[in-house]
N, C-alpha and C positions, 0 to 999 in steps of 0.2 A: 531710570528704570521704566518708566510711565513708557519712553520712548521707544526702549528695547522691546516690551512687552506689546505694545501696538505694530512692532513692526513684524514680530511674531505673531501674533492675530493673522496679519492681513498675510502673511507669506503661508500660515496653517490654512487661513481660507481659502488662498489660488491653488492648492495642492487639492483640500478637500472636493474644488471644484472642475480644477482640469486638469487633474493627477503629477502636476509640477511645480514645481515652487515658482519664486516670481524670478525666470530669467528673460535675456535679451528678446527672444521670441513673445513672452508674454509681456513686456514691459513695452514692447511695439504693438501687440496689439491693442493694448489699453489705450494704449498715446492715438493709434488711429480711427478708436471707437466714435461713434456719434450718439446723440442725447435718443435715438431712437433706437439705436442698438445694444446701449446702455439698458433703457427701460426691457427691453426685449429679454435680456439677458439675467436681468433683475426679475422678473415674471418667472421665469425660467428655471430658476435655482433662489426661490425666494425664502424656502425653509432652509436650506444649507446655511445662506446669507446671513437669516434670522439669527442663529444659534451662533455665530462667529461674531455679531455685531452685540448678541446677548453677555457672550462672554468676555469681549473687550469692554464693553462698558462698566460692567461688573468688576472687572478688573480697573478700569481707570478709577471708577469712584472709590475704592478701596485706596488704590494709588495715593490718592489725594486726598484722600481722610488723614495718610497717614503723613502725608507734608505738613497738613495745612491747620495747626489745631482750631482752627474756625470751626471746617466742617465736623469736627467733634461734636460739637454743640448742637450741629445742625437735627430739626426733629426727620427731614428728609431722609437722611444718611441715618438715623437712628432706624426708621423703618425699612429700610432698605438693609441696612445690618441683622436689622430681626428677621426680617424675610428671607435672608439669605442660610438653606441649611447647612446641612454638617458637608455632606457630599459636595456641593457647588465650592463651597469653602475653598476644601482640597482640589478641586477642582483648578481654583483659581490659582491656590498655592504651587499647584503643579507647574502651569501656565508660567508664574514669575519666576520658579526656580529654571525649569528647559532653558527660559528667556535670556536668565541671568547669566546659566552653565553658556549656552551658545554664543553668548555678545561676547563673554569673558575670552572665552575659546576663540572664535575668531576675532576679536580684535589680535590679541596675541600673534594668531596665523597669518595673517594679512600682507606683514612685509613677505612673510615669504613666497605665497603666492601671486605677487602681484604682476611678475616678470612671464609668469604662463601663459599661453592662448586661453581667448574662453573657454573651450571648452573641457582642458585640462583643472581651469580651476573650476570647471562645472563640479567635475568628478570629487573633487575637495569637497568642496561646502554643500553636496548636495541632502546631508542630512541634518543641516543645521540653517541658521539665519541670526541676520546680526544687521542694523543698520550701515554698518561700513561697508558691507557687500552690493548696498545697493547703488554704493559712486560706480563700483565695476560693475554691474548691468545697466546701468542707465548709459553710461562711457560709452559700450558697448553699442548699447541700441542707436543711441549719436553715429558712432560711427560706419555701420553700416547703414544710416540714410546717408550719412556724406562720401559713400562711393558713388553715387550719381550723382556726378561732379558736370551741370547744368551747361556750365560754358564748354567744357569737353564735348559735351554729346552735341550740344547747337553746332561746334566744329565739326564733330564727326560727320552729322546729318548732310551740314554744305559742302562736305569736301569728296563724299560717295558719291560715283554716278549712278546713273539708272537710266534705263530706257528701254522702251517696249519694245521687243525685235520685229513685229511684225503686227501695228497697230491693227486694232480690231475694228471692225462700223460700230457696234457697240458691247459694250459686258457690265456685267453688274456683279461686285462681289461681294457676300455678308457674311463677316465672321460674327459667331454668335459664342460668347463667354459666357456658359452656364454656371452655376454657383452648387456648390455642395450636393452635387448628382452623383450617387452611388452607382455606378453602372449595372450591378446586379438585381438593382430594382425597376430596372427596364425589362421589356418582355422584347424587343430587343433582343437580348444576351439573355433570354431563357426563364424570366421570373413569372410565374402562376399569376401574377394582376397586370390586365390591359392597362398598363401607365404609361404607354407611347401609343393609342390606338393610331391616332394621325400617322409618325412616321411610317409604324409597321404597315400600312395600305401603301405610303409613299415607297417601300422597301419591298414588297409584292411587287409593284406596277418597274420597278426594276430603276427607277428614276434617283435610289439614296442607296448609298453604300456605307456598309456596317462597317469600323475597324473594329478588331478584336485587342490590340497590344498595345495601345498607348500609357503609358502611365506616367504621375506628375512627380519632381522630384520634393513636394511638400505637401503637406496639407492647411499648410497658410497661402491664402489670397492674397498677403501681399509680396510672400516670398516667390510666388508664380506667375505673377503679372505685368513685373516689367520684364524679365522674359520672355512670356509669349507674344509680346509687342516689338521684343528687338529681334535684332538677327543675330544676337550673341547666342550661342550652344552652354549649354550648362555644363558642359563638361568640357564647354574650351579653357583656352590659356589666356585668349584675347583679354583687357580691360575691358568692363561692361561699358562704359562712357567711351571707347573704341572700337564700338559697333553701331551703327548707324540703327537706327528705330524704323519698324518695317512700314509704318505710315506716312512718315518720312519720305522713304523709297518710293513708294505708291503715288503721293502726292508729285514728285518730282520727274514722274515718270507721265503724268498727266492724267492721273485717278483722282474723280473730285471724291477727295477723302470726309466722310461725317463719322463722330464718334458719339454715340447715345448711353449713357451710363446711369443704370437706378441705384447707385454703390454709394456714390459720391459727387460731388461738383465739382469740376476743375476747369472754370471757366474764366477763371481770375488767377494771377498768382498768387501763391500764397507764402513764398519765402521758405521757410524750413520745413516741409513738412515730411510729414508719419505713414501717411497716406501708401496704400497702395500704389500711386500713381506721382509715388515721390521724384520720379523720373520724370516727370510733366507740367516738375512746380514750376519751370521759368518761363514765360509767356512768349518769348522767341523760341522756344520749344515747340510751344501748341502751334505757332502759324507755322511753322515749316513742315507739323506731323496732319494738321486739321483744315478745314474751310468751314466746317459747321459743328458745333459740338453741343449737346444738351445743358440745360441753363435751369433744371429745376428736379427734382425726386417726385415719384409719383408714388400710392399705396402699391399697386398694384401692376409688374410689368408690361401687361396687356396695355395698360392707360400710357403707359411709356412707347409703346406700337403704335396704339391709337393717334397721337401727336405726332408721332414724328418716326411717321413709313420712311419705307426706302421710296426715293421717288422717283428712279430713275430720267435725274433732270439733264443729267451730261453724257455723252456719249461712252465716258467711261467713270464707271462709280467703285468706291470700296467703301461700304459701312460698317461700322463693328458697333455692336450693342453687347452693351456688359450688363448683364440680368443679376435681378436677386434670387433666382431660380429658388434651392429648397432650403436658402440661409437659416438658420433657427434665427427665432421658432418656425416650424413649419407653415403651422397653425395660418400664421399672418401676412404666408406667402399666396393667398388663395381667394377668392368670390366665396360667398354663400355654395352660390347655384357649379361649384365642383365641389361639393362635398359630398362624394359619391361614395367612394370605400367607410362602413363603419368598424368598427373594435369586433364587430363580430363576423366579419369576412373571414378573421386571421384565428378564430377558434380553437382550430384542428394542429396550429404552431405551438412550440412547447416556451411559452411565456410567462412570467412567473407571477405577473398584474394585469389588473382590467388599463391599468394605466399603460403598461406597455404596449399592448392591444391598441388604446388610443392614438400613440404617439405613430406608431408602424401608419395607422390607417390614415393620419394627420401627412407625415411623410409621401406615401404614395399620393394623396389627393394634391399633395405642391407636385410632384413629378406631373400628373393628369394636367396640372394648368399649365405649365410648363412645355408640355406637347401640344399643348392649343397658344401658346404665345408663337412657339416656331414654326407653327402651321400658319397662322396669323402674318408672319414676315414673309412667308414662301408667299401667299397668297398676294402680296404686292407685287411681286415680281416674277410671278409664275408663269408670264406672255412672255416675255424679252430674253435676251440671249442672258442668262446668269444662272450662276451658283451662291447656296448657302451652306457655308460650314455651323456645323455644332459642335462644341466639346466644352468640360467642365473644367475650370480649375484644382478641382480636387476633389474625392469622394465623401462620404459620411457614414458613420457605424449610427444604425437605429435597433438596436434587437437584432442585429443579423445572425448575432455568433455570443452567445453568452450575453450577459446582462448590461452590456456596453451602448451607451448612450455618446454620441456628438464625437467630437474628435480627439484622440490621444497627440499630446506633441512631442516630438521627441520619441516614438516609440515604434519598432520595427518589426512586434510580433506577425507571421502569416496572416491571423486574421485581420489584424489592422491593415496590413498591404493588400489585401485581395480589395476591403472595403474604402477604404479611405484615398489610396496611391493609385488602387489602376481607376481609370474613369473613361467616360464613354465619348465616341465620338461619330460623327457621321456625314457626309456631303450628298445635300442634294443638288440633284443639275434640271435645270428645264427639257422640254423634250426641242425647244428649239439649240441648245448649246449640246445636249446628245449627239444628236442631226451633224450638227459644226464642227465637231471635234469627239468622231470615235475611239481616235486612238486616247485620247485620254482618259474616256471611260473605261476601255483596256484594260490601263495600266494601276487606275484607280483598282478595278477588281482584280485585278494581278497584286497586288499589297495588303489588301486586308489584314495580312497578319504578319507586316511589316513592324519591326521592334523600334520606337521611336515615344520622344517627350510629347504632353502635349506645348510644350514649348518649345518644339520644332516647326512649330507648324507655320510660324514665316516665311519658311521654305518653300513648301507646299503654294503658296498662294502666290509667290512670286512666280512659281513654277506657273500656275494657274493665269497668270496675267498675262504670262511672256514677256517678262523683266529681267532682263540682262544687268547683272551687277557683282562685281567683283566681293561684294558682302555674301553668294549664293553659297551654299552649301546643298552639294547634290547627297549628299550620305541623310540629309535630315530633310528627306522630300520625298512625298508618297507617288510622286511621279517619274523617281529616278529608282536603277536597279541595284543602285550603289549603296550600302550598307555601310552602316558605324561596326568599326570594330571593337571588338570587346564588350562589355558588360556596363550596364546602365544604373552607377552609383547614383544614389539619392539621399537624402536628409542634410543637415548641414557640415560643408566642407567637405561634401561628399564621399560620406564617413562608411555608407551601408550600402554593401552590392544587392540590389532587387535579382540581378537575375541567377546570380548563383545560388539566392535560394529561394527562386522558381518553385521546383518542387515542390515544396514544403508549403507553398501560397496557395499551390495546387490542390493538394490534398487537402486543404480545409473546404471542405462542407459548411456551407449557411443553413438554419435551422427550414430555411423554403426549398433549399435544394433536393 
């Protein structure tokens, strides 16, 4: 009972805290959490946490008073008994009966949902919990890391060509993975605070162009990141470990390839992993995708710049830096000396706390640093023939639209799609690669409002490089006129069509709009 009753705790908790109970998606994020994002997280939600760790304790000491006639005797468990009043009581009692009805309940159910997809048996147990449920989410979560299947993909990588069609004297490419950037809290895309001053000058001088229509098909980082690295299409057929890895390509095409990441470290293998970048656990992976890749986390992305610029050492470069842009907490995304926006900027918003006032004005100040990290990487490489791309992995709900804090999973109301799914993206170009190549400035400003993932964007830069590969896909390239047909499903098993209901994303109104 002790056990039923604990595993009900923690499954009321992850509900209470990120509106779902503990399934495959949340059981991966947990397994890929680190002791700093743990702590972050804990900071974060530490009275929720409180009152969920108050009342399984409570409940366990009771538990085991009534095992163990020791702690009868005990004078601890005496005052803790007396302490305990009438309400808390039933409080608890409630607690072990739900506990007992739902274990009861699903054990019973168990044989016979066990033959469904997950997320048929989502739909079963989604209002109950029972320790036997957790062998099928944890299965689960197993099993989608073991779709990147390591030796497949090392195959796949050696057995795609690649080649440049018409090598360059030299080019420098930077892709830049931003992290939990809501794109409507860019001015940018129309928002009342300077949170991009940098680009918005770089986007005047006619040097960055805006896309308006990209969106991600999750708002997990790890579900969007070996994606936007492959040349797999979310909405192909192909196997993922049947797509060659676009760093890969780049490398073998004669791009000295460096990967900079303040996320995680993947400079070793690691065997099994959880990781967003579980696609990169095998170390014949990494030589065949890398020549240089970051070897330490730093507080702050800037200091991650700072170390280790683009250095334009080889005639042809591609860097990708994977930022912790505005990860919660905000707060710990930022210097002192950008704490510009206060709680009282945002006034005249209809907010319901001084505290949501803070968190809004916490938010934009990691956006503000964020335009000074990629102003920061432009400035490395702002003489020489190159381009830097921006775009996020996915958005974030801060007070946008009703009382909604961080990210819902699993959930496909309008406003969660306008905030969290669509996300911003941007490329700038030197005025010497302008110069070089008109026509693809063009084409770039011919697409702006081109309907694509930001996990197409492989394409694009292959495009960009002049890489000839039977991996290309011209329908998922802001340089080709070729279009996806049809409608751009998202969430998992690509269950919810984003554009058919457009509309409706459309019509919502943010409380700044």
């Amino acid at each position: 009972m002790i056990l039923f009753t604990t595993m009900f705790c923690l499954d009321l908790g992850c509900y209470i805290v990120t509106g779902t109970g503990i399934t495959s998606p949340i059981t991966l994020i947990i397994l890929q959490t680190d002791f700093s994002e743990a702590a972050e997280f804990i900071a974060g939600h530490g009275v929720s946490l409180l009152i969920i760790m108050m009342i399984l304790a409570a409940c366990s000491i009771v538990g085991v008073a009534k095992i163990d006639n020791r702690w009868k005797k005990s004078k601890l468990l005496s005052k803790v008994e007396t302490g305990l009043s009438s309400n808390l009581s039933i409080l608890i009692c409630s607690v072990f009966a739900v506990a007992s009805i739902s274990s009861v309940i699903l054990s019973i159910s168990i044989y016979h949902i066990r033959y469904l997809n997950y997320w048929d048996r989502c739909s079963r147990i989604s209002l109950l919990s029972a320790p036997s449920i957790y062998f099928i989410v944890v299965n689960d979560a197993i099993k989608e890391v073991m779709a990147y299947d390591g030796n497949a993909i090392a195959l796949t990588n050696a057995s795609v060509p690649a080649a440049v069609d018409t090598p360059s004297d030299t080019l420098s490419i930077v892709l830049i993975i931003g992290e939990s950037h809501n794109k409507h809290r860019s001015n940018l895309y129309g928002y009342f605070m300077n949170t991009n001053p940098r680009m918005a000058a770089y986007s005047d001088s006619g040097s960055l162009v805006v896309f308006n229509d990209i969106i991600s098909h999750s708002n997990v980082t790890r579900e969007v990141i070996p994606y936007m690295l492959s040349t797999r299409s979310y909405t192909g057929t192909t196997p993922y470990a049947q797509s060659p890895l676009l760093p890969a390509l780049m490398k073998k095409a004669g791009f000295h390839t460096s990967f900079f990441c303040n996320q995680t470290i993947i400079s070793k293998e690691k065997g099994f992993d959880f990781s967003c970048f579980a696609f990169l656990s095998k170390s014949s992976i990494i030589r065949q995708c890398f020549d240089i890749i970051s070897k330490r986390l730093y507080q702050y992305d800037g200091e991650l710049v700072d170390d280790l610029p683009p250095s334009k050492s080889h005639l042809m470069n591609f860097y990708i830096y994977h930022l912790m842009g505005q990860h919660y907490l905000a707060s710990e995304r930022y210097p002192e000396e950008f704490n510009r926006f206060q709680p009282s900027h945002y006034s005249s918003l209809p907010c319901s706390s001084e505290n949501q006032y803070k968190l809004m004005a916490e938010y934009d100040n990691a956006c503000l640093y964020n335009d000074f990290v990629i102003d920061k990487i432009i400035s490395y490489v702002k003489d020489s023939n190159s381009i830097v791309i921006y775009l996020s992995d996915h958005g974030e709900e801060c007070y946008d639209y009703g009382g909604v804090f961080g990210r819902k999973y699993d959930c496909y109301v309008p406003a969660t799609l306008k905030t969290s799914y669509q996300v911003p993206m941007w490329i700038w170009m030197s005025q010497t690669y302008m110069q070089k190549h008109p026509q693809v400035v063009a084409q770039l400003r011919k697409n702006v409002n081109k309907k694509l993932y930001n996990t197409d964007i492989a394409h694009t830069i292959l495009d960009l490089a002049g890489i000839k590969t039977p991996a290309y896909r011209p329908e998922c390239s802001l340089l080709a006129d070729t279009v996806r047909t049809g409608h751009r499903p998202i969430g998992a098993h690509r269950r919810f069509d984003y554009d058919a209901n457009r509309a409706a994303v459309d019509s919502i109104r943010l409380i700044y709009q």
